[in-house]
N, C-alpha and C positions, 0 to 999 in steps of 0.2 A: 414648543421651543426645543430645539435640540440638545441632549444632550455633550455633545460634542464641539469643538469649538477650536479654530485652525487660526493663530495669531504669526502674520507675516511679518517678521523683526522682531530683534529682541535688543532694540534700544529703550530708553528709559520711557517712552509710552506702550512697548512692546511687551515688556517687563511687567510694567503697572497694570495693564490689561490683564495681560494670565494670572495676575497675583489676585486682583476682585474677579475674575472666575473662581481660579480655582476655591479658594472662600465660599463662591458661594455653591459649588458643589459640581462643578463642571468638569469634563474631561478635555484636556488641553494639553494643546498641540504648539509647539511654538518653532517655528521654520521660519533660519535667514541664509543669506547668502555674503552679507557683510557683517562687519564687527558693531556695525550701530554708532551712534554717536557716543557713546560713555567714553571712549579714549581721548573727546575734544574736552570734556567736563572736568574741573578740579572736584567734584562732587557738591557746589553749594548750589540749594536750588534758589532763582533770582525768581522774586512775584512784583512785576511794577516798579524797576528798581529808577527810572528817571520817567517824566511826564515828557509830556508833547512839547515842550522848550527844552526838552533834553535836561534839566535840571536834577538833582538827586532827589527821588522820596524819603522823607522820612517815617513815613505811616501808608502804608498803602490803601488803610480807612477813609481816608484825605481825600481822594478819588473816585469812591462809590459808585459816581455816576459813568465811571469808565467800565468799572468792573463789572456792573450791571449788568452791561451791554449783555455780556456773557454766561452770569451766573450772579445768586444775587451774594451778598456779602456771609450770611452764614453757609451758605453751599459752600463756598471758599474757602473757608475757616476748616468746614468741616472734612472737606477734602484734603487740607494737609494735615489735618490729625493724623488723616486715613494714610496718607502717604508716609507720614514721618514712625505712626506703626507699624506700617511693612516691614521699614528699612532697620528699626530698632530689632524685631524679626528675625533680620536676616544679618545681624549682631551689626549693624552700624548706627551708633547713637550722635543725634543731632544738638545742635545748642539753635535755642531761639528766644528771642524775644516777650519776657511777662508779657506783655501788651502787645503784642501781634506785628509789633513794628521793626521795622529793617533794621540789620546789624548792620556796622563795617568791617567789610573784611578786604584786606589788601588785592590786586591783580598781579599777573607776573610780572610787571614794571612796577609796583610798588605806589598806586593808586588806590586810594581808601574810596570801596565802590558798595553802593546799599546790597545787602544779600538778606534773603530773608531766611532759609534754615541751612545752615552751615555745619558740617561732621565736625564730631570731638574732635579729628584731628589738623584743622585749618585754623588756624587762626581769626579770631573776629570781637570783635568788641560794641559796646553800645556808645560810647564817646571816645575818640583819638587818643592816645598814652604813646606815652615815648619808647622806644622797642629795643633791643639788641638781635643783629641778622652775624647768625656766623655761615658761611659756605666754606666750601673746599676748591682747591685747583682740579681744573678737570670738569667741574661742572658747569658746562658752556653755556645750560642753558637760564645763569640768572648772571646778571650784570648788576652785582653788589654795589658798585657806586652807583650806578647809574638808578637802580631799586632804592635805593637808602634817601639821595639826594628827591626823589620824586614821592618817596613817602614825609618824608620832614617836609615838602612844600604842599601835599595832599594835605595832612595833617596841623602842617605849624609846628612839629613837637620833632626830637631830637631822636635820631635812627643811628647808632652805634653800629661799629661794623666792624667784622673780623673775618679776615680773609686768609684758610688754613692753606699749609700741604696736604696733597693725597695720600690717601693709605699706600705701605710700601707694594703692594700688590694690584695698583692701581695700573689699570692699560687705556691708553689714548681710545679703544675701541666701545669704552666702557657707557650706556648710555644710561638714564634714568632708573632701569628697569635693574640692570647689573647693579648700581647703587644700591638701589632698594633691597636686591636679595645679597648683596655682601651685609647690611645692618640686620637682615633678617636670622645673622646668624652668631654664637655667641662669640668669636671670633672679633666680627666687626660690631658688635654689641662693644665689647671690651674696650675696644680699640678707639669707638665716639666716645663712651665714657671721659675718658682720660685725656684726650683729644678737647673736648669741652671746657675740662676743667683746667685746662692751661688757657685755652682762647677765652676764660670768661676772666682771667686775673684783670683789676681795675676795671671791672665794668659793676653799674649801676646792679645789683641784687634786687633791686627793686622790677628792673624792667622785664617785663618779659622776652623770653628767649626764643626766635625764631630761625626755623632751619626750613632749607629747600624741602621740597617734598617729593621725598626719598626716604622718607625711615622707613624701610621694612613694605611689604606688597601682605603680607597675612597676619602679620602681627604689630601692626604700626602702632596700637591704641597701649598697649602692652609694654611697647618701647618707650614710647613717649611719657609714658607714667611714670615708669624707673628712673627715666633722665629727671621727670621733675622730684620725685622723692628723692634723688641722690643729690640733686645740684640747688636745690631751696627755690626752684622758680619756675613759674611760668613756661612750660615750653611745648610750642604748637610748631604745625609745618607753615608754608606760605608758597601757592602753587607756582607750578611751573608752565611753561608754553606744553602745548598737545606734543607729541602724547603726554597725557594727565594720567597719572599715576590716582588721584582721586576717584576716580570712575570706573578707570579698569579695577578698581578693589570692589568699589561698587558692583560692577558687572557683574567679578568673580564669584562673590558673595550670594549672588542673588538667582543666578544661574545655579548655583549649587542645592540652594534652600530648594530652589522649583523642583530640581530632579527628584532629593532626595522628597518630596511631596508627591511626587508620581506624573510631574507635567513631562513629554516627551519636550526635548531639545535636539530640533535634527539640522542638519545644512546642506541646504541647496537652492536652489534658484528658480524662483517661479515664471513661468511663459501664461499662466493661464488663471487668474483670477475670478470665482463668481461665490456666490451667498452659500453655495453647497461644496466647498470644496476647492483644491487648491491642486495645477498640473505641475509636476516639476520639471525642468531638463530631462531629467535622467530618467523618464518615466512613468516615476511614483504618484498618487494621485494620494494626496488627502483630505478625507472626508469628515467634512461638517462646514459649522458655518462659519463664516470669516471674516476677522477681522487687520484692517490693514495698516499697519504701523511702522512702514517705512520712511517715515521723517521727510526731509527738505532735501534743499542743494547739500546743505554740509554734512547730513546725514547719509545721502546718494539716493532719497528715496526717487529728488528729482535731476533728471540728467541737461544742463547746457550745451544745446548741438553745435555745431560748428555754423549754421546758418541765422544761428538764434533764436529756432525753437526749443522747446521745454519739453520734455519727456518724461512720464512716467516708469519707473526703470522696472515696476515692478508686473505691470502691464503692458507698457509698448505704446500707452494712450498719447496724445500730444496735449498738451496743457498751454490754456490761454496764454499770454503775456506780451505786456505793453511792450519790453523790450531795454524799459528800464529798469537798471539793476536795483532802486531804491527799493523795486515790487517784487523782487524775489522772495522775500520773507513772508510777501502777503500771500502767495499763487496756494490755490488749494486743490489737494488731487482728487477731493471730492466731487460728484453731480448728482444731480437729483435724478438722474438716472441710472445713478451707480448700483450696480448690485450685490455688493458688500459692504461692510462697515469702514468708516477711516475715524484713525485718531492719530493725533501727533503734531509735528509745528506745521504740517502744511493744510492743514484739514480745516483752519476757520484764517479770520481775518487779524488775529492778534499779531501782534508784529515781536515775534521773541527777543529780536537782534538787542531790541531797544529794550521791551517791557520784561525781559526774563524770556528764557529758554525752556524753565520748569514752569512756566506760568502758561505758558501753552501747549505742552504736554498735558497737566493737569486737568487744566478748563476743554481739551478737547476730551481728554478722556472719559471727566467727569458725564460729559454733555451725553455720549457716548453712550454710559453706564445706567445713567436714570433713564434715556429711552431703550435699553434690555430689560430693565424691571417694570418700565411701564407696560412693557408688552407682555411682560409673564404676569403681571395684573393684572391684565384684559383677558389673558387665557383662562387664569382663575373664576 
């Protein structure tokens, strides 16, 4: 087995791979060419979050006989310990479930949707409570009524809403990411404080207090603490449309722990994929064995042509498909005559769109991970 070990992407399967290498004593390489999917993520990962009537799970136990298909039920379990220690790791700590079973946590229209491991900083609950949602002018991308009115009908339960001015240094240019590092600082620290504690007069102290998410890109968990020690309540973020400011911390986070661990983080673009290595454009060649972790359509690992075939973007390969777009979540870039490893959403038949997007990350990786150690068993 080689010591070496070349992981193409560093989206959240890309990631998860180099992290169980490196662990387990590998030298790892991690080369992309894209930002990965983490900028589509609010950072909760979803495992089975509606069944095949599209209905909400409550227990994703409840369906075993799906989950099987895959992996059996303690593989599962024991795969998001595994994941949710990386992430704790790499300082992002999760809220879940005593009993293994799905939160609620809001979408960016204000839809109470099953998540099963949710960051300290998202809001999510185990039963519906009635909320307070404060935003600001300027931030286009949440519609306060429109989120408030769709969680009070998600829920049945009463969504308060205060709708500020922007800070006076605020520019029409300004998007999610400027937010985030204006609160990053003690400046716009000072400035929510105070800000808060006028929009929260005659509102419920009891309910918990939800803000866009935008506090802070490196110290959000930090902020969010201060505002609840200062202000006596509850107060989590509630995602936004992509880019997600959840993920990209995620990313940052995790990219960082890798390097500082000794895993190479390079970028460039591959023409030439096999089990010994990987060709780039620019004519660097790296060596070892590989794995391939370039995601889906939404991730770019697979490309829609203009004729309607499917492209592999990371190889050039042309990829089966019906044609309908119901099947694009199912297309896998794997073959049994592939001569490298694939993990990600496009690599088995789980349908992420619907069952969770961390749920087929996970289960390919996992799938993945047990046949490298079975094979360094058989070496032994």
């Amino acid at each position: 087995m080689s010591r070496e070990w070349v992981v193409v992407g560093k989206g959240p399967s890309g990631l998860l791979s180099a992290s169980l290498l490196l662990d387990a004593g590998y030298n790892v390489t991690v080369v992309s060419h894209g930002q990965g999917s983490f900028p589509l993520w609010s950072g909760t990962l979803d495992f089975y979050s509606v069944d095949h009537k599209l209905r909400p799970v409550t227990h994703p136990e409840d369906h075993r006989d799906v989950l099987s298909r895959y992996l059996s039920y303690d593989q599962w379990l024991s795969g998001w310990d595994t994941w949710r220690q990386i992430l704790a790791g790499i300082g992002v700590e999760t809220q879940v479930d005593v009993m293994a079973a799905n939160l609620l946590s809001p979408t960016a229209t204000g839809v109470l949707y099953p998540r099963y491991v949710v960051p300290n900083w998202q809001y999510a609950c185990r039963i519906p409570e009635p909320v307070t949602v404060v935003s600001w002018h300027g931030i286009a991308d949440l519609d306060l009524e429109s989120w408030t009115a769709r969680y009070q009908l998600s829920s049945g339960l009463e969504a308060q809403a205060r709708y500020r001015p922007a800070p006076g240094n605020w520019s029409p240019r300004w998007t999610a990411l400027h937010w985030a590092g204006f609160f990053d600082t003690e400046v716009g620290m000072d400035w929510l404080m105070h800000d808060l504690e006028q929009a929260l007069v005659g509102t419920d102290a009891q309910n918990p207090l939800l803000l866009p998410q935008v506090i802070g890109i490196r110290h959000t968990e930090q902020l969010l603490n201060r505002l609840s020690l200062a202000l006596g309540r509850k107060v989590k973020e509630i995602p936004l449309v992509a880019p997600a400011l959840g993920g990209i911390r995620i990313q940052e986070r995790w990219q960082k722990f890798l390097v500082r661990q000794g895993v190479r983080l390079l970028t460039g673009e591959a023409i030439r994929i096999s089990n010994d290595g990987v060709w780039l454009t620019d004519g660097r060649v790296l060596a070892g064995r590989t794995v391939l972790a370039t995601g889906g359509v939404l991730g770019g690992g697979l490309r829609v042509n203009w004729d309607h075939t499917v492209t592999n973007t990371a190889t050039g390969e042309t990829i089966l498909w019906s044609g309908d777009p119901e099947d694009l979540p199912l297309l896998s870039i794997a073959r049994d005559s592939s001569n490298y490893d694939v993990v990600g959403r496009s690599s088995g038949r789980w349908n992420g769109d619907l069952h969770g997007g961390a749920g087929q990350v996970l289960g390919s990786v996992l799938k993945w991970w047990h046949s490298v150690q079975q094979e360094v068993s058989l070496a032994k």
